[in-house]
N, C-alpha and C positions, 0 to 999 in steps of 0.2 A: 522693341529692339531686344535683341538675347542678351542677358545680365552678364555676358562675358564682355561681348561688344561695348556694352554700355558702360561695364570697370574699367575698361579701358581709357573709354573716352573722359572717364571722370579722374584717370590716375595722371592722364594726359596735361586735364584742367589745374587740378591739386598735385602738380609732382616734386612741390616744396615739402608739402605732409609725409606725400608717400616715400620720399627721401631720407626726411626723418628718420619714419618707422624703418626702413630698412635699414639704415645706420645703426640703428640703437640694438635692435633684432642681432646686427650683421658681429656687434660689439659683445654684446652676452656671450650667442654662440660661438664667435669666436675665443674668446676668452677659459670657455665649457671644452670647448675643444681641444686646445692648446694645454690643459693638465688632465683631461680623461685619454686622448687617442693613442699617448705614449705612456698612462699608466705600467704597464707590465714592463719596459724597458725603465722607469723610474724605478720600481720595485725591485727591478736585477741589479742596479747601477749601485741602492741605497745595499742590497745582498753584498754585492763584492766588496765594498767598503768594509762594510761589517765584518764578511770574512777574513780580509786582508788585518784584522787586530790580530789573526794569529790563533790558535791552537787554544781551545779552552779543557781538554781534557787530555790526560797525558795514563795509560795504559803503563803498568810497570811491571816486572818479575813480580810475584808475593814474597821473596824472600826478602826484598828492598825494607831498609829500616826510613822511613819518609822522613824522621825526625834527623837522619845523615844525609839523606838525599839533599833536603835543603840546606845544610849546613854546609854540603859540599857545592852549592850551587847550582843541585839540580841532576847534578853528575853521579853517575852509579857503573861499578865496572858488573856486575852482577846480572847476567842475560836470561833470556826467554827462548822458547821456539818462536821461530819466523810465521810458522804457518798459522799463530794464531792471527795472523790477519784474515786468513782463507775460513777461518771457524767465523770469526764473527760477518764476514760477509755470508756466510753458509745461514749462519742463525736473522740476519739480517737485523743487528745491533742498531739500536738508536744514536745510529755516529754517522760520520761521514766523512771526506777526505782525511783518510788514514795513512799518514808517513809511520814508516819503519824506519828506524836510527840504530845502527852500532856504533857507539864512540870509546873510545881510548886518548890517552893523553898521549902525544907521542913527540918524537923530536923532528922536524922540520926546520929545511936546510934549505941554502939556495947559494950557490957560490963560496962565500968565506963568509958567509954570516947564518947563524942556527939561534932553534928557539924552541922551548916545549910549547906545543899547542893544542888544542880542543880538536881531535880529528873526529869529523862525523861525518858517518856512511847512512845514506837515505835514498831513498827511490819516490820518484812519483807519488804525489797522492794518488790514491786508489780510490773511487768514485763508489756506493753501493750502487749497485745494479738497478734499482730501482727510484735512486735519486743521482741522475747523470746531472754535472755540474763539470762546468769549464775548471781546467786543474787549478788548484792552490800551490802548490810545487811542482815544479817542473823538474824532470829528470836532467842531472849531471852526465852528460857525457863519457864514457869510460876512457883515463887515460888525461881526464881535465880536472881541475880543482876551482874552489871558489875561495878569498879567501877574505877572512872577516880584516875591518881597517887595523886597527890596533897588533893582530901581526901581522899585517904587511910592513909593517912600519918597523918594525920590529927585525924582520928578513931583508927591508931594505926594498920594498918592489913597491913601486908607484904604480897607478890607478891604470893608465895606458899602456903599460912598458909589457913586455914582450920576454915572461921571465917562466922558469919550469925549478918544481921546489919537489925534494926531494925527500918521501914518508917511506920508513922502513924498507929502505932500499927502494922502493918505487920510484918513479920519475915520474910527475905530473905536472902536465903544462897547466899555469895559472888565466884560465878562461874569465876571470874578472877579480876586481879587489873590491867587494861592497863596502854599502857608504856606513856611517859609523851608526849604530842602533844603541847602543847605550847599554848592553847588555853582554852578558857573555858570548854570544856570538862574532863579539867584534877581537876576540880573542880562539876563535875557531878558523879553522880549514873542512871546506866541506865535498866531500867526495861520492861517489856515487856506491849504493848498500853493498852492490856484490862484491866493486876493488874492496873496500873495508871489511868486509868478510873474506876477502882471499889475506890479505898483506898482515890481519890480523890472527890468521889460521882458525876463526869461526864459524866454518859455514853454516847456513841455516839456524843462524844466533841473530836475535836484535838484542838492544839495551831498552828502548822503551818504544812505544808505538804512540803518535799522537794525532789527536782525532778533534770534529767538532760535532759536539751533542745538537742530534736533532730531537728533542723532546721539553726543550723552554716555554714554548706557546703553548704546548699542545697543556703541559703542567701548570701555565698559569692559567688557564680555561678553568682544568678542573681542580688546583686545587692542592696538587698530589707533591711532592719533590723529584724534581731531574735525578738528585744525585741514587734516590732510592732506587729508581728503575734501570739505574745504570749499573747497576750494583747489584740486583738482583738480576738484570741480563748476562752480563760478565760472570756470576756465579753460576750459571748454569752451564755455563761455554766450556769454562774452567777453573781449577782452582791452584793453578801456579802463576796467577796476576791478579791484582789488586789494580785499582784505577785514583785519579786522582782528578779531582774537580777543581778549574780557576775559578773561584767563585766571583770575583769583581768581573773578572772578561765574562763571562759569561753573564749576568746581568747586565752587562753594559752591551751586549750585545743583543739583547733581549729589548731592551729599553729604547736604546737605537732604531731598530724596527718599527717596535709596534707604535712609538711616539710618531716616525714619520707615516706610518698609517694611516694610524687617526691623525693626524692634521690633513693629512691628502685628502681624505674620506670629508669631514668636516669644509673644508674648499669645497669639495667638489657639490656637497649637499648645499653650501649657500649659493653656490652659483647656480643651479637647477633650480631654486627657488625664485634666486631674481631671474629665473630665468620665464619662467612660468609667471609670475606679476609682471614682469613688462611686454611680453606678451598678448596675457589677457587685460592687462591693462589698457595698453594703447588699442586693442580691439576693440571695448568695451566703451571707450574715451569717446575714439571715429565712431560708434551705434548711436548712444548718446545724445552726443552734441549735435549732432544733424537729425532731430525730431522734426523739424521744423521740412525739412527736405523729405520725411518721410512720408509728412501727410500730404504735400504736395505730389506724390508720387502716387500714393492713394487715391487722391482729388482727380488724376488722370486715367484712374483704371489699373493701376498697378496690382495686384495680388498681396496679400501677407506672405506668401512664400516666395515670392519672385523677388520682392521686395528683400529678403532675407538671403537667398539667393546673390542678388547683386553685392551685400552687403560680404557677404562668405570670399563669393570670386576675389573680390578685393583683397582682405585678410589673408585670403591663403597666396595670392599672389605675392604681397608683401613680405610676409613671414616666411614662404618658401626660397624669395629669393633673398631675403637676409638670412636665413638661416643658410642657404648655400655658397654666399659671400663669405660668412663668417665660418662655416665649418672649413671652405677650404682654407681660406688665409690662417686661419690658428692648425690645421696641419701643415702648412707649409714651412710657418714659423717654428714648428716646434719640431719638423726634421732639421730644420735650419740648426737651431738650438742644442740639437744634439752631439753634433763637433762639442758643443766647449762644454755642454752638460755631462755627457756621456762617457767621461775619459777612462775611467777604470772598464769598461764592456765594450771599449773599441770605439767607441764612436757611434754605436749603430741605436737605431730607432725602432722597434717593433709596433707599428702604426695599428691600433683598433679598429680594424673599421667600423665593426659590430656599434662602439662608442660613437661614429660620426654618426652614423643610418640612424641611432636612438635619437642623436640630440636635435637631427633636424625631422623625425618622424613625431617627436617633441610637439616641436614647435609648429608643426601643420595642425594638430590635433588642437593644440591652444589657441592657436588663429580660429578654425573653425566653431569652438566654443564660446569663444569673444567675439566674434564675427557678428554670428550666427543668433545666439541665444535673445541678444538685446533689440537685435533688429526684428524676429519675430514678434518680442513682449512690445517694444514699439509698435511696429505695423496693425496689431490688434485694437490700439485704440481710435476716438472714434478723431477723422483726420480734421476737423472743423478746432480740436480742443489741442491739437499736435500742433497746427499754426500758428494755433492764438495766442500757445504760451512764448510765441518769441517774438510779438507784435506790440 
């Protein structure tokens, strides 16, 4: 009978084992599957997190005294040209999403109630050309304000209300009150770069530009300092800015990363491994234990390779359809899982498939090796001493 026909009928007979085996198969894979296939969207979702701590490098005039900057909280009336954002994208600076900021303190109004506030003019982050990333800031509408909690509270304008507050003669309707950060911001009104460069008569003036360094891993690799390469970039661009480095956000964002890496990475290597032992295991387990069935198979005429053959067919049937149980169910679940995983990158799933095709070409290769191997080394012996030992 052909050793296909024949696994059949024997998976037909044992299809409590063969049930097992595919469970157990269906269980790894699945499991392999459900944290490898959405790797790359795991790795964006942990990105935006990390990005969303905020600006870890902050670009300033070189006339700025850093030792007033912070004493003023940050604040500096003291401007730049604008176009150094176009130089350091030209030079293609170790940054990324780079806002432009002109601020002044100004007086805002709104009805019968007024208030000095933190007025800041920003534009979009600006993406480098060669590292496109979904925006970190979004552009202010011209003609609308955003305005931090603390003055609103101040102005009188609640969170939903329908109110238009009034900067150096401008009128700008209030497009939202954000929720309180704990920081100076929550004492800002935030408007969009060009109104603040018109209402302020600056054009083509920022107060500072701020950016997020792309050069942490690549520095912890080799060895080198962020801050040095930023510093020797920036010197070369020009020399009316000086730059300033967060060095806690910036480690912590560093940190953030590559810890969630390697633990992913680490997952993922122990699971390939159990993946690969219960595999050859259970293949190895079924060769084995049925010596006794081997020689008998012999004692009929059976061949060493036909014998080996039957023994395979089985295996890879098994292991192929556990492994296509299990790889679909763990991508199923893990698009599933994306709603509530995914929430900072939308929702969405970037499915590997490259990662399913591996884990189940895997597991056919394991089958056949555990199948295969044991029931040759079996079949070769003589079948009178394969009976005896289970008599």
């Amino acid at each position: 009978m052909n050793p296909f026909f024949l696994a059949l009928r024997e998976l037909h007979y044992r299809w409590k084992s063969g049930l097992v085996f595919v469970l157990i198969v269906a269980s790894v894979t699945g499991t392999l599957a459900y944290f490898s296939v959405n790797d790359a969207s795991f790795q964006k979702e942990i990105g935006r997190n990390v990005r969303d701590l905020g600006s870890n490098v902050v670009i300033l005039p070189a006339a700025v005294d850093q030792y007033s900057y912070h004493l003023e909280g940050g604040y500096s009336e003291i401007t730049m040209d604008a176009d150094l954002v176009s130089k350091l994208i030209e030079y293609r600076a170790s940054l990324n999403h780079l806002i432009p900021m002109l601020e002044r303190r100004a007086m805002c109004s709104t009805g019968d109630r007024q208030s000095i506030g933190r007025v800041v003019g920003l534009s979009a982050s600006i993406a480098m050309p060669d590292r496109p990333k979904a925006p970190m800031q979004r552009s202010i509408p011209a003609g609308e304000l955003q305005l931090g909690s603390e003055l609103a509270r101040e102005l009188g304008v609640e969170r939903d209300s329908k109110a238009q507050v009034t900067i150096a003669g401008e009128v700008f309707k209030v497009q939202r009150v954000n929720r309180s950060s704990g920081t100076w911001q929550d004492s800002a009104a935030f408007i969009d770069l060009v109104s603040a460069q018109k209402i302020f008569e600056l054009p083509e003036r920022v107060s500072r530009i701020e950016a997020i360094e792309c050069t942490s891993e690549q520095c912890e690799a080799s060895g080198l300092q962020s801050s040095v390469i930023l510093n020797n970039e920036i010197e070369k661009i020009t020399d009316k800015a000086s730059f300033l480095r967060k060095e806690e956000m910036a480690e912590a964002r560093l940190s953030v990363r590559s810890v969630s890496r390697e633990n992913f990475l680490v997952l993922q290597n122990v699971l390939w491994v159990f993946l690969g032992f219960t595999v050859l295991g259970l293949a190895i387990l079924n060769s084995l234990s049925r010596k006794s069935e081997i020689g008998v198979l012999q004692a009929v005429g059976y061949g060493r390779y036909r014998i080996a053959a039957l023994f395979l067919v089985r295996s890879v049937l098994l292991a192929g359809m556990g492994a296509a149980v299990g790889v679909t169910v763990g991508m199923l679940v893990s698009v599933e899982q994306a709603n509530d995983l995914f929430v900072m990158t939308g929702q969405k799933s970037s499915l590997d498939w490259s990662a399913a095709m591996t884990i189940g070409g895997v597991a056919f290769l394991l089958a056949v090796l555990g199948g295969c191997m044991p029931a040759l080394w079996a079949a070769g012996e003589n079948p009178a001493d394969l009976i005896g030992r289970d008599s």
